[in-house]
N, C-alpha and C positions, 0 to 999 in steps of 0.2 A: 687282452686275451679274448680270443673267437668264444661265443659263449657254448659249440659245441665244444671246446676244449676246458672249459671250465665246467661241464659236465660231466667230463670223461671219468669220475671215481666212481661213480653211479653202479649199483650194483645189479646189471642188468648182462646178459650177453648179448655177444653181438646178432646172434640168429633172433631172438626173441624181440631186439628194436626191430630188425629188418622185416618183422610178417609184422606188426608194427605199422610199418611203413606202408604194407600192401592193404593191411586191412579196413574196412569202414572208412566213411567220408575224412576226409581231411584236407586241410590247405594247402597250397603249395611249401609257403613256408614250414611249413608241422613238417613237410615230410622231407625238407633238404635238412632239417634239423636232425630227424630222429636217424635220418641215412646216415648223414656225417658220425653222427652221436654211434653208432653200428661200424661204422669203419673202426673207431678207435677203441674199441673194448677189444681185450684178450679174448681170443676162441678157446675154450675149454675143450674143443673135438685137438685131436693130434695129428693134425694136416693142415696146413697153412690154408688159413679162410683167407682169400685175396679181394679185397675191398673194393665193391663195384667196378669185379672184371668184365659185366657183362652190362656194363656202362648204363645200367638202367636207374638211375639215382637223379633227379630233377637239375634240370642242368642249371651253372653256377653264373656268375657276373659274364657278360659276353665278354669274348677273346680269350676267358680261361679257362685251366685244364678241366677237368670233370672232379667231380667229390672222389676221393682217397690219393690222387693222382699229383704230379708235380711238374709242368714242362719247365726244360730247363733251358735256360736263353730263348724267351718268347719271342724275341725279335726276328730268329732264325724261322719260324713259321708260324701255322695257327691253327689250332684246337677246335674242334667246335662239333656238337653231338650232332647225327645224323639220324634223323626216320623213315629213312625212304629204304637207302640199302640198308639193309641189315641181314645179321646172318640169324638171330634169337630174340623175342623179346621184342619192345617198340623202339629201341635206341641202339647206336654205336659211336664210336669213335672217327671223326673224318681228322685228319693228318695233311695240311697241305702247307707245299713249298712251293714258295713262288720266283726263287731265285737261287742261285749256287753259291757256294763259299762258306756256308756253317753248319752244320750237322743240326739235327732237330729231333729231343727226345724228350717223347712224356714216360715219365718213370712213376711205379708205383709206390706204395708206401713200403717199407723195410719191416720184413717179420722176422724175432727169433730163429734162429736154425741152430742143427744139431750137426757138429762136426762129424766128418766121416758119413753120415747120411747122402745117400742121393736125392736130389731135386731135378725136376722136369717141368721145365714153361712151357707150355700150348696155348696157340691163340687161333684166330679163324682170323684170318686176312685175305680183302677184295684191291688187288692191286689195279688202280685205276690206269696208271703212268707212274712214269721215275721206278722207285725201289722203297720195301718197305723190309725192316730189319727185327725180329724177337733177339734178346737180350735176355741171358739169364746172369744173376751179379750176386755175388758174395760179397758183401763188408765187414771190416772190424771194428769198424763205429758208424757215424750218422753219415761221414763226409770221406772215409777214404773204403775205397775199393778193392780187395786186393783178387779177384780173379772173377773170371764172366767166360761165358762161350755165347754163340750164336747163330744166327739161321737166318737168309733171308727167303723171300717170297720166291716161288721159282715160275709163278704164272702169272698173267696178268687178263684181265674183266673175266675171273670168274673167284669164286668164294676157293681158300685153300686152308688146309690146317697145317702148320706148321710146329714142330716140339725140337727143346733142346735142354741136353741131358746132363749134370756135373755133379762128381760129389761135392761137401759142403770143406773147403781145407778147415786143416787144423786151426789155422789163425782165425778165421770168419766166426763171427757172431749175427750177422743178420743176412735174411738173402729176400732177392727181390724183382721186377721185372720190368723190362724197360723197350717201349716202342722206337723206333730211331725211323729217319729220313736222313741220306747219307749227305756228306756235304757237295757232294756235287750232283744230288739229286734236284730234279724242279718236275714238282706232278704231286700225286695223289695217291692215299692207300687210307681204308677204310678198316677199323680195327673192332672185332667181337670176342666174348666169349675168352677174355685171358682169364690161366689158370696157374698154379703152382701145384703140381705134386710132391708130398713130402710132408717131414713129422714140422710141426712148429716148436718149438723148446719154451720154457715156463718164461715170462718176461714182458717187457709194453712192446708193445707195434710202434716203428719210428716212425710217426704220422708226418710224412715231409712236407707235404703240403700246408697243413697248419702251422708247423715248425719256421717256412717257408714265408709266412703271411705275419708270422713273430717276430723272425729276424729283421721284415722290413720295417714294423714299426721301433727296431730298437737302432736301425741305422741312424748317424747323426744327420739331422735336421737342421734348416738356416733357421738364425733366429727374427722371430718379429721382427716389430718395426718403435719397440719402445729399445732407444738409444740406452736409454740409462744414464750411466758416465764411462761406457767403456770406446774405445778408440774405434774411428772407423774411417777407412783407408777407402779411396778412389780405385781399388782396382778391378772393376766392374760398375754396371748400372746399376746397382742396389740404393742409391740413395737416391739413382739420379731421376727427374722426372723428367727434364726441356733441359735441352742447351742448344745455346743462339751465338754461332762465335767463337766456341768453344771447343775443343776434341780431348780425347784423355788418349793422353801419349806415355806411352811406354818409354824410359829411363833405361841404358845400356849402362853396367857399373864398370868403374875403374879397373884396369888394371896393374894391380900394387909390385909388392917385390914375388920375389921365387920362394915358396912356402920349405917346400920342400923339394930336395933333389931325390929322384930312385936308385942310385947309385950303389947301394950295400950289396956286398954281397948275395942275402934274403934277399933283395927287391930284383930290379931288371925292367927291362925295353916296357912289358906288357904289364906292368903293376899296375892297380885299374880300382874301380870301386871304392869310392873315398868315402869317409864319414866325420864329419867335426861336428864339436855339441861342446859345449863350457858347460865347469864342473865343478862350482865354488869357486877358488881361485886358480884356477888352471885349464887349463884346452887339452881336450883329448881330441885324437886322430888315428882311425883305424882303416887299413885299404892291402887289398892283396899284393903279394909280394909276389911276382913271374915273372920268366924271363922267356922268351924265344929267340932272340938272337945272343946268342951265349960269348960273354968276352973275357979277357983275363982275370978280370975284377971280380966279373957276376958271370960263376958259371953256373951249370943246369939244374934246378931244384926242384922240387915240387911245390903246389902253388901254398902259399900260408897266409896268415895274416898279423902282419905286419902294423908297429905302433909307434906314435910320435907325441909327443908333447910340449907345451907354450905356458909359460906364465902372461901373455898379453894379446895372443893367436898373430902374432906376427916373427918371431925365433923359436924356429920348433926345433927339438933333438929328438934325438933316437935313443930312449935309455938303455941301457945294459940288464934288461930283466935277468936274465938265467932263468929261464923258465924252461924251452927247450935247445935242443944241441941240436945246431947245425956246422956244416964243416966238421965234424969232432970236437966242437968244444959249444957253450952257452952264450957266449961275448954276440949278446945279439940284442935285438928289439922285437920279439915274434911273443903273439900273444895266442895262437890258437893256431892246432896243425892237424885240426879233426876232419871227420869226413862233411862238416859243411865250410871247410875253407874257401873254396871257390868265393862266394860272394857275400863271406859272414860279414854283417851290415848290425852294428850293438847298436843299445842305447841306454839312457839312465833311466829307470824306469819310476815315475811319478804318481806313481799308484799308492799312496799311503798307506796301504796294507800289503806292500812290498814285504817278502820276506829278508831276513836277514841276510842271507846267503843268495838272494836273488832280486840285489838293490840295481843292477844293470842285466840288461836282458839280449838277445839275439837270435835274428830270424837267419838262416844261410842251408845254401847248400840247394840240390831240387830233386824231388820234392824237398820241402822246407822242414830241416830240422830246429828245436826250441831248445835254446840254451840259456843259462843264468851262470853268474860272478856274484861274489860278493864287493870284490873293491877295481871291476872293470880289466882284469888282468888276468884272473884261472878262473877258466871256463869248465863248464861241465854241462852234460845233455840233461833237458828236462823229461826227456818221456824216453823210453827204448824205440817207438816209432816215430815216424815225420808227422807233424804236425796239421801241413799242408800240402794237401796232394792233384791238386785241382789246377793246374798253368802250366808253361814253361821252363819259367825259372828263369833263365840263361840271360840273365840281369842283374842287376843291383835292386834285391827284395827288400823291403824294409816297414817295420812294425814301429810304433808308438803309443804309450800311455796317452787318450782324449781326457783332462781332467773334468773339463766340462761336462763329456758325456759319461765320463765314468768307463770307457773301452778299451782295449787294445785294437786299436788299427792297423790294418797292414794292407801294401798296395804292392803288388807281385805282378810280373812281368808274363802275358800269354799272346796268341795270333788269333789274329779273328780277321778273317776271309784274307787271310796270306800277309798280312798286315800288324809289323808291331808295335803291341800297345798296353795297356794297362788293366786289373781288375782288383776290386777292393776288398776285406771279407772283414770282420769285427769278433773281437771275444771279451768274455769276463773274464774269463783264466790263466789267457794266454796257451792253454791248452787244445782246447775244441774250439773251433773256426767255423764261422757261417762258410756258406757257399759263396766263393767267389763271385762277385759282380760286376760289368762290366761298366767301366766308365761314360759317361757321356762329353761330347766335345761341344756338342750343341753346331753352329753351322760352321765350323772348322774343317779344312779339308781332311781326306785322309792322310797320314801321316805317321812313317816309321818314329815311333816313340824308342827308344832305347835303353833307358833309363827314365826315372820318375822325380825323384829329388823331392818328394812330397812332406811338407811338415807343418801342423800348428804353427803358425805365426807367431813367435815370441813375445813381441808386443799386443796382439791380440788374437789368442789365440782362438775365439770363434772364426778364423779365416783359415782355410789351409792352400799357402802355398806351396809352387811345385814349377821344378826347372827341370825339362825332360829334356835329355839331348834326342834332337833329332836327329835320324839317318837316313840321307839318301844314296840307295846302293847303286844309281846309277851314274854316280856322277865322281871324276876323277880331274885330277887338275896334273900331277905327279906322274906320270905314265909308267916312270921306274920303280916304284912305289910296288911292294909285295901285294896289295891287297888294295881292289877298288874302292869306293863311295868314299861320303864326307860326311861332316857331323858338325852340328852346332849349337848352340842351347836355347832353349825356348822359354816361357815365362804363362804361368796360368794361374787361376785363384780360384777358389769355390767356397762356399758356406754350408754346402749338406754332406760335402766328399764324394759325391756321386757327378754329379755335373759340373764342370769344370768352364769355364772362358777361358780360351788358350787362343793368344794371339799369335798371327801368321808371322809377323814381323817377330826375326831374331833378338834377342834378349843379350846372348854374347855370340860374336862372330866371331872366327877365324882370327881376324885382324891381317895385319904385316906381316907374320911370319910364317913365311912359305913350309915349316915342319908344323904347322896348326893344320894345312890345308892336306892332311891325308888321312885316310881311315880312322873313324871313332875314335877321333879326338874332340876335345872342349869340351868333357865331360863334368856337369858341376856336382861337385860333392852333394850326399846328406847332409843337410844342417846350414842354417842359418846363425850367428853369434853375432853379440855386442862388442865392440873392439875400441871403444870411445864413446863420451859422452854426445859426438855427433855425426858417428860411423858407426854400420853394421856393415860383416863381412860374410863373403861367399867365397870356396874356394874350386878351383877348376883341375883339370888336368891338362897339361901340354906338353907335347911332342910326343904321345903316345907311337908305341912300338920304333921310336929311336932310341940309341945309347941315353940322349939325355933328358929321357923322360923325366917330368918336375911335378909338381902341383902347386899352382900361383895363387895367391891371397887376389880377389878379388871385394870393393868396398863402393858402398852409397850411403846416402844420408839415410837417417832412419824411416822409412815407410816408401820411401825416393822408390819403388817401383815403377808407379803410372801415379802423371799429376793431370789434372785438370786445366787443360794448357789454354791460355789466350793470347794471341801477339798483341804487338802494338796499336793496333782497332780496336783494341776492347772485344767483349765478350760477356754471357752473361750466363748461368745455372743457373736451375728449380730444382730442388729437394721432393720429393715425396713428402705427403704428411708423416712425422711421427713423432713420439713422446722421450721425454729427456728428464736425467738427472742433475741438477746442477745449479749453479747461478752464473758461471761466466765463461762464456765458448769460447774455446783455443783453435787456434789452424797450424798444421804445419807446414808453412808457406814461403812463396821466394817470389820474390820481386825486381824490376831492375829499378834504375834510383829514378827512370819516369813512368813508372809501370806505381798497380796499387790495388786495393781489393778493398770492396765496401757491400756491406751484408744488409739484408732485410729480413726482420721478423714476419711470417704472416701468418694469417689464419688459414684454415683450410683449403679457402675459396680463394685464396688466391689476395687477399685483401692485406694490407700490413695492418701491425699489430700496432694500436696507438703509441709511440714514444718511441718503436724498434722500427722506423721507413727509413728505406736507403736514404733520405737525404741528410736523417738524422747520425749517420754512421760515419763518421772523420774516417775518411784515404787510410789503411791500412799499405806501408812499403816497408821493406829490409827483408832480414833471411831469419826465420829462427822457425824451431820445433813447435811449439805452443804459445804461437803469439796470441795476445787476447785481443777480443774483440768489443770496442766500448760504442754506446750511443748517447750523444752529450746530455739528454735526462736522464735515461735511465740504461745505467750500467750494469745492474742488477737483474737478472732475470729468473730469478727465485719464482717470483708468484706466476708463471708461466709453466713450473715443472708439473709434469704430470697431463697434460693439455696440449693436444695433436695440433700441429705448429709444422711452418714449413721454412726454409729457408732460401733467401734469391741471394745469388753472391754474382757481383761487377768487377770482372776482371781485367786488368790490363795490365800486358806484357808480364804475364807471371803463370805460375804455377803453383794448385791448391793441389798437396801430398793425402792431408787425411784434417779431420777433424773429430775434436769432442767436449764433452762439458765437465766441469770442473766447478 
């Protein structure tokens, strides 16, 4: 925690730090301290004190916003105090965009307000170029918004004052003010002198910026680089340091039987948004039931969602709930027909301090309503408002318990510069949600994300994988086909949930059949599952928006993502140094019967470890999950644990899936 926010009970106001601030010698740091420390106390006057609106407060880490202040999506521009123009005082605010396609706003912190009162924002604005926007904003909590009005600059190189005027509604609890650069603005605009008029109501100041600087420290993080004994999979360079001969290839999974057919009367051509998760001894499966092309069978409904289940996730039925009536009678499988049916996306939720009544949980709808079940079947809304308000929704959104990190995660579908794709946000509650954040792809091109498919990795769940279906909407193969573009599924991995490796090459294609190859189809379910001692499965949708829409069991061997591939040449890996739990390291590895794999222990520097040198290490060949790995003295590698160690592995005509110690 920021140590001005660990000083905030101080029983000081905020006028009385701020002269403070002005008075007698002091350092620089004393005085970002005692500023900050003066933004977050309650004003006792009853007019909202707005925290260094006249930007005079010692400016912060370069590229950020100024003290009380919070730019949102810094990527879209950049912040940075000005001495030269100014409208009061020795400082202001400079605003610049240097490119179009994402809107760019520094927002201030959120003060109590008093329903039915009027408020008025004024600011001084020097419009350099482009367009420069005041924003005045009502909220009912930290992160949804429910009304704003606004103003922009109506001249430009000369100083202008601009005010806009609202009462506070009935629902709003805080109000606030926010700078904006439009999205298709590129230029400059210079900001002084913002104000709030208006009573403040008894209560704390939602200090966003700090709150802001909170939530980044509590996003999950990758983990070091001590192994321990838990499993860890090739799918990325996290382990890798040199490969000589060697590439890590991406694995296309099988495609099994016909999971399920859409055929029920509740279901139809456009049933969409799938979800499977294993549940003790059983397979659940939740996805919207729609129809658009209306037949004798499946005629026109409203959209619901619809449920299936598996004793083995390979014969799934449709039980007979009676929960709601459709057609005039129960004789159905529909689990939820509320106002977030559109893309209700459940799950079990792993939160040991699960309440009784809310042992599965669900994100849907958009903005994103929060619901809870007790046995995954009656639903009910956790909150009278949406949860999350911050995207656009019009995806498959979807949340999960991190037990690792102890969070609710959720990655919800929005556009950024015309473009779809992904943002993240985290809670303890399940209730209140950080601020959406956007994904990183790292040097991936751009790319219509569709859907996300994001989940802790069962087997190890420090990994979160994610199958987005791509969409490219220019491109058609069908010409008779109601609706252009194609879609196909992609494969990514990350260790913090923020930055993702998403590889270009397709993960599942199209394939042979010409009803895969039309609009937003090969769409792969949420959820990965166990289905055999040496199968996990994924499941897809095919022939969307035909009569015989299905969803297909898709399977690979366990970790069989991306292996560390070598042909017939041979090849060779280097590990990174790191520390390990164990005495005897496993591979989950495949070989052909003249292929083989042989390991070297080493030090640091690159040197082997007495007794652990490749020549000591007998030809590992065959197929198995956790083959061990032996050296003809010393099989044992106990007295090595705890002790930064590298590993060199000799491959030929094989593939290395994952590795760990044991």
């Amino acid at each position: 925690m920021p140590t001005c926010e660990r000083l905030a009970p101080a029983r000081r106001s905020g006028r009385a730090l701020a002269a403070m601030v002005s008075s007698g010698p002091m350092n620089t740091e004393s005085k970002a301290l005692l500023a900050a420390l003066a933004c977050l106390m309650p004003c006792g006057a009853q007019s909202v004190q707005l925290c260094n609106g006249d930007f005079e407060s010692p400016a912060p880490a370069a590229g950020g916003a100024p003290v009380g202040w919070y730019a949102e999506d810094p990527t879209a521009g950049v912040p940075a105090l000005e001495t030269t123009l100014v409208h009061g005082g020795k400082q202001a605010l400079r605003l610049t965009k240097a490119a179009p396609g994402l809107g760019f706003a520094v927002k201030s912190r959120l003060y109590p307000a008093v329903p039915g009162q009027t408020y008025t924002a004024s600011a001084w604005v020097f419009n350099e170029s482009g367009d420069g926007w005041l924003y005045l904003e009502f909220y009912s909590n930290e992160s949804t918004r429910v009304a704003e009005t606004h103003r922009g600059a109506g001249k430009a190189g000369s100083w202008e004052q601009i005010t806009v005027e609202q009462a506070c509604p009935a629902e709003a609890k805080y109000v606030g003010a926010l700078l904006y650069s439009s999205a298709a603005n590129v230029g400059t605009s210079v900001w002084d002198d913002v104000a709030i008029a208006g009573p403040q109501a008894p209560g704390d100041v939602l200090a966003v910026d700090v709150r802001i600087a909170e939530e980044d420290a509590a996003q999950p993080t990758a983990l070091g680089y001590d192994l321990g004994s838990r499993l860890e999979l090739f799918v990325d360079d996290y382990l890798i340091e040199t490969m000589t001969g060697t590439t890590l290839r991406l694995h296309e999974p099988r495609r099994e039987e016909i999971a399920v057919t859409l055929d029920a009367p509740w279901e139809g051509d456009t049933s969409h948004y799938v979800t499977v998760f294993k549940d003790g001894d059983r397979y659940r499966m939740y996805y919207r039931g729609s129809v658009e092309v209306t037949t004798a069978t499946t005629p026109a409904h409203e959209e619901l969602c619809a449920y299936a289940e598996s004793p083995d996730g390979r014969q799934w039925t449709k039980p007979n709930l009676g929960l709601y009536e459709f057609n005039g009678n129960r004789d159905n499988a529909i689990v939820y027909m509320g106002r977030a049916r559109h893309n209700f996306t459940p799950f079990k939720d792993a939160n040991p301090n699960a309440k009784p009544d809310e042992l599965y949980k669900a994100l849907g709808g958009g903005p994103l309503w929060a619901l809870a079940s007790p046995d995954g079947l009656r639903w009910h809304e956790l909150s009278p408002e949406p949860v999350i308000t911050q995207g656009a929704f019009d995806s498959q959104n979807l949340a999960f318990y991190d037990a690792l990190r102890g969070l609710y995660v959720c990655y919800l579908r929005d556009f950024r510069k015309d473009v779809r794709t992904v943002r993240m946000c985290t809670s303890k509650d399940f209730l209140t949600w950080t601020t959406p954040r956007w994904l990183s792809y790292g040097d991936a091109p751009e790319e219509h994300l569709y859907t996300n498919a994001i989940t802790p990795y069962f087997r190890a769940p420090h990994l979160y994988l994610g199958f987005p279906k791509r969409f490219v909407p220019e491109r058609t193969l069908d010409t008779t086909h109601r609706y252009t573009g194609l879609s196909d599924g992609v494969f990514m991995s990350s260790r913090d949930g923020l930055n993702f490796r998403r590889w270009d090459e397709a993960f599942l294609r199209p394939g042979l059949d010409p009803e895969n190859w039309t609009d937003r189809n090969n769409h792969i379910a949420y959820g990965i599952v166990p289905t055999g001692p040496a199968e996990i499965s994924l499941y897809a949708l095919e022939h969307y928006q035909h009569p015989t829409n299905r969803i297909r069991r898709l399977s690979l061997r366990p970790d069989g993502f991306v292996s560390v591939h070598a042909d017939a040449k041979g090849g060779e890996l280097v590990t990174k140094p790191f520390t390990f739990t164990g005495k005897e390291l496993l591979l989950n590895l495949s070989t052909s019967v003249i292929g083989g794999a042989q390991v070297e222990v080493q030090q640091p520097d690159g040197q082997p470890v007495p007794g652990f040198a490749l020549a000591e290490c007998p030809v590992l060949f065959g197929d198995g999950l956790e083959m061990p790995v032996g050296w003809a003295a010393n099989p044992d590698l106990s007295r090595l644990q705890g002790q930064p160690v590298r590993l060199r592995f000799a491959l030929k005509d094989a593939d290395l899936y994952a590795l760990r110690f044991r």
